[in-house]
C-alpha positions in Angstrom: 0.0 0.0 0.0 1.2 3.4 -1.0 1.0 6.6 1.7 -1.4 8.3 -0.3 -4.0 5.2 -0.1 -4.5 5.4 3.6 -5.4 9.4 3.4 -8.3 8.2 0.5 -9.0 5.0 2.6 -9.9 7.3 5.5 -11.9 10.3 3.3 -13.8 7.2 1.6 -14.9 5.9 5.2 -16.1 9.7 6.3 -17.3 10.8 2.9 -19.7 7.9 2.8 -20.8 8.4 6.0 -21.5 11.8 6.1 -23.1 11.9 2.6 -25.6 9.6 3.9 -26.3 11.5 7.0 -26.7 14.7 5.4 -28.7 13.3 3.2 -32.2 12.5 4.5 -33.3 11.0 1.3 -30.5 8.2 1.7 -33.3 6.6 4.8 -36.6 8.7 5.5 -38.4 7.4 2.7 -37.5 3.6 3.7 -39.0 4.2 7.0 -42.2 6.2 5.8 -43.0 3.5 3.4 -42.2 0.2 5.4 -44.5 2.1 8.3 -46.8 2.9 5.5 -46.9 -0.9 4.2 -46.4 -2.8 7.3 -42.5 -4.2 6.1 -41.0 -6.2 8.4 -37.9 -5.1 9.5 -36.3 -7.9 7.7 -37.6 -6.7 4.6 -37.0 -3.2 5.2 -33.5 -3.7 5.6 -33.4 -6.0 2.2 -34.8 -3.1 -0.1 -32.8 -0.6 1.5 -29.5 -2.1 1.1 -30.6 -3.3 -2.6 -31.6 0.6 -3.4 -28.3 1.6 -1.8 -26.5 -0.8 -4.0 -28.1 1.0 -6.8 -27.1 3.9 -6.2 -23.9 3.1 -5.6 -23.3 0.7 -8.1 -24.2 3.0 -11.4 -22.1 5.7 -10.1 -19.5 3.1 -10.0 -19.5 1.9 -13.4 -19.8 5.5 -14.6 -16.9 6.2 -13.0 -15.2 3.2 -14.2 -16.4 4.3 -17.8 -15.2 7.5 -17.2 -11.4 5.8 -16.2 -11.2 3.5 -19.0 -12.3 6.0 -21.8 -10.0 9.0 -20.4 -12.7 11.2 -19.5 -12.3 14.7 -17.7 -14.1 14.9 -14.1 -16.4 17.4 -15.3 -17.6 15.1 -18.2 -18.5 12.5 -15.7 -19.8 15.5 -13.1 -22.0 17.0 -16.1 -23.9 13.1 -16.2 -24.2 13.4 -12.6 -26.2 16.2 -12.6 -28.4 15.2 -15.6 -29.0 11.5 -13.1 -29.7 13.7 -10.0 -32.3 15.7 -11.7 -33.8 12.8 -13.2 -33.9 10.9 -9.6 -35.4 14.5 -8.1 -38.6 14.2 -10.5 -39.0 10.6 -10.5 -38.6 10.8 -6.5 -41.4 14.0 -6.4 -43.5 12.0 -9.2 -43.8 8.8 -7.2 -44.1 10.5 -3.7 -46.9 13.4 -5.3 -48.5 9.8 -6.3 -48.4 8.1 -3.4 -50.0 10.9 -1.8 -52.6 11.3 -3.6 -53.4 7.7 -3.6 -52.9 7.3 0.1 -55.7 10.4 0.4 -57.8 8.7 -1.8 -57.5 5.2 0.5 -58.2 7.2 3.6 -60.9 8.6 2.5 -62.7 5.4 1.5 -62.3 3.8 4.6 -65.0 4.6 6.1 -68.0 2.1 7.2 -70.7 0.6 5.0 -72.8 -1.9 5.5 -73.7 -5.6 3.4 -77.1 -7.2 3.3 -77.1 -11.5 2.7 -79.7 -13.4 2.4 -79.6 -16.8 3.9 -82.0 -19.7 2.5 -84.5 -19.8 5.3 -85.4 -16.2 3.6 -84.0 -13.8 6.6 -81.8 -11.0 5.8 -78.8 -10.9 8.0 -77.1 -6.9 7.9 -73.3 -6.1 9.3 -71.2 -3.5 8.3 -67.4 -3.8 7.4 -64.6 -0.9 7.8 -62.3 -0.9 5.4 -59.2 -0.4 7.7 -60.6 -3.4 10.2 -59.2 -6.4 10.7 -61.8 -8.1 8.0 -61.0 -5.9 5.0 -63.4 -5.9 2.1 -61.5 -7.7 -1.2 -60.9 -4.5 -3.0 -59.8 -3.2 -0.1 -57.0 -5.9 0.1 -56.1 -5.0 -3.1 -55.6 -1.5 -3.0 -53.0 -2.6 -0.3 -51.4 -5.3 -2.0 -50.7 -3.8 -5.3 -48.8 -0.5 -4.1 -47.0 -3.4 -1.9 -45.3 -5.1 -4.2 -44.4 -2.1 -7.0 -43.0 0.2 -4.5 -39.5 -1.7 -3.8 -39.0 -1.5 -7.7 -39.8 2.1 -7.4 -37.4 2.5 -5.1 -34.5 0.6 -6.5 -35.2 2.8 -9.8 -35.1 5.8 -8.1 -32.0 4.9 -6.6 -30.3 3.8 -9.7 -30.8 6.9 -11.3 -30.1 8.8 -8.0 -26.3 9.7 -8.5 -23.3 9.4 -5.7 -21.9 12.4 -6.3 -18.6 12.5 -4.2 -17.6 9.1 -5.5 -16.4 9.9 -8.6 -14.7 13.6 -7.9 -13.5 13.1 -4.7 -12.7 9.3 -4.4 -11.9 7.2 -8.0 -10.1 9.6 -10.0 -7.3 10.5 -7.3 -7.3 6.3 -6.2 -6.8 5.7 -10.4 -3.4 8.0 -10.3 -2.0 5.8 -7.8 -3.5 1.9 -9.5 -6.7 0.1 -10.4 -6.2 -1.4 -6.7 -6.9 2.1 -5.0 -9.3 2.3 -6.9 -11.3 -1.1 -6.0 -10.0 -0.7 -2.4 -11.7 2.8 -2.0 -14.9 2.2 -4.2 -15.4 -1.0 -1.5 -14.7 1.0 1.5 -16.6 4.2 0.8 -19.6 1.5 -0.6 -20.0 -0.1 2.5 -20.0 3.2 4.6 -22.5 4.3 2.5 -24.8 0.6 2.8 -24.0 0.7 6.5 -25.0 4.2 7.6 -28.2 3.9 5.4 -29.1 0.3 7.1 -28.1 1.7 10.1 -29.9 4.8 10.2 -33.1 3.0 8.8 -32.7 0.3 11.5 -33.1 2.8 14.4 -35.8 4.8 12.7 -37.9 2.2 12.2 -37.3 0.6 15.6 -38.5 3.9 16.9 -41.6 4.0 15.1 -42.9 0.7 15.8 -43.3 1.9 19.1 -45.6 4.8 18.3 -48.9 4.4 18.1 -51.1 6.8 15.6 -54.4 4.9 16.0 -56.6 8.0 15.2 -54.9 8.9 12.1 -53.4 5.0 10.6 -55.8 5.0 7.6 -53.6 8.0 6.4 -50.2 6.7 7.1 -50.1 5.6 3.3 -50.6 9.5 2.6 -48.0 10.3 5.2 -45.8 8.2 3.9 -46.4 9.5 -0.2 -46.3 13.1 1.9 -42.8 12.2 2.9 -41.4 11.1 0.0 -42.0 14.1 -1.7 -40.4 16.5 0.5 -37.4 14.4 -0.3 -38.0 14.5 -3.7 -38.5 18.3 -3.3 -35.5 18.8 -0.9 -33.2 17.2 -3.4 -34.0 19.4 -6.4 -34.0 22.5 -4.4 -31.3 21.5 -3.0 -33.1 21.8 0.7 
């Protein structure tokens, strides 16, 4: 190892550690939406690591592009900012959706009743709630479907979403010295970056579980989309 590695070994470690602190949208949204969609934490952990190794990863093999091709760090910087504006919109448009959809949900959950008819003639009457324990089918779907797209969501968003002090501040001075400072800082400052954001979502969620909004659950779906786009918003403002 060369003396300069140890100096980029060290920034790679606080860079990806700090980015992801200061960087809200690196963990709120995770927690909002596994709240939102009753995750486990098992499974909240899972699509946060896979979106952080999204968002990692295409910066990485941009910047590997960038090495092998010769390409000046304002090039790569320039297709940075064109991915971070992208992410912005697509990170406002699903959470401005979300919103609107979780209003919508809440809004329909209120009581009705159902009238069967049993063969001795009588008419037996109940009513349901849509955010009971016995949920009316549609109902079930409305949950299941937003369920299963909004991890993909995510890990788009995430691809797109651009790591921007990787490339500047991290590969190009790690490729003057070999291709092994390279891969040796890429790895370190990737796991800061996928440990902070597990972490961080880890003891969010764990906090929320114990809150109770009981009042005010049927609109933790809009919360959630609510969330989200203040992220979305506080990235392309720059918030």
């Amino acid at each position: 190892m060369s003396a300069e590695f140890w100096p980029l070994a060290g920034a790679a470690l606080s860079i990806g550690c700090l980015h992801t602190l200061l960087g809200p949208d690196h963990y709120v949204p995770f927690v909002a939406l596994s709240r939102a969609g009753g995750w486990s934490t098992r499974k909240t952990l899972l699509v946060t690591c896979l979106c952080g190794l999204g968002h990692v990863g295409s910066s990485l093999l941009l910047g590997m592009l960038g090495i092998a091709l010769g390409l000046a760090v304002n090039r790569i910087e320039g297709i940075e900012d064109t991915r971070g504006g992208i992410a912005a919109w697509l990170l406002i448009g699903f959470g401005a959706a979300y919103l609107i959809w979780g209003v919508v949900y809440a809004l329909r959950g209120h009581a009705h009743s159902h009238q069967h008819a049993h063969a001795d003639g009588t008419v037996h009457s109940h009513q349901h709630d849509h955010h009971s324990e016995h949920l009316h089918p549609h109902s079930v779907t409305q949950q299941v479907v937003p369920a299963r797209m909004t991890p993909w969501i995510l890990f788009t968003i995430f691809f797109f979403g651009p790591c921007e002090p990787l490339i500047p501040l991290l590969m190009y001075p790690a490729a003057e010295a070999s291709l092994w400072g390279v891969a040796m800082v890429t790895i370190l400052f990737s796991l800061a970056t996928l440990i902070t954001m597990t972490g961080m979502v880890s003891l969010l969620v764990g906090g929320f579980m114990m809150v109770r909004f009981s009042t005010f659950e049927r609109f933790t779906h809009a919360f959630a989309g609510g969330v989200v786009l203040a992220c979305g918003m506080a990235v392309k403002f720059g918030l």
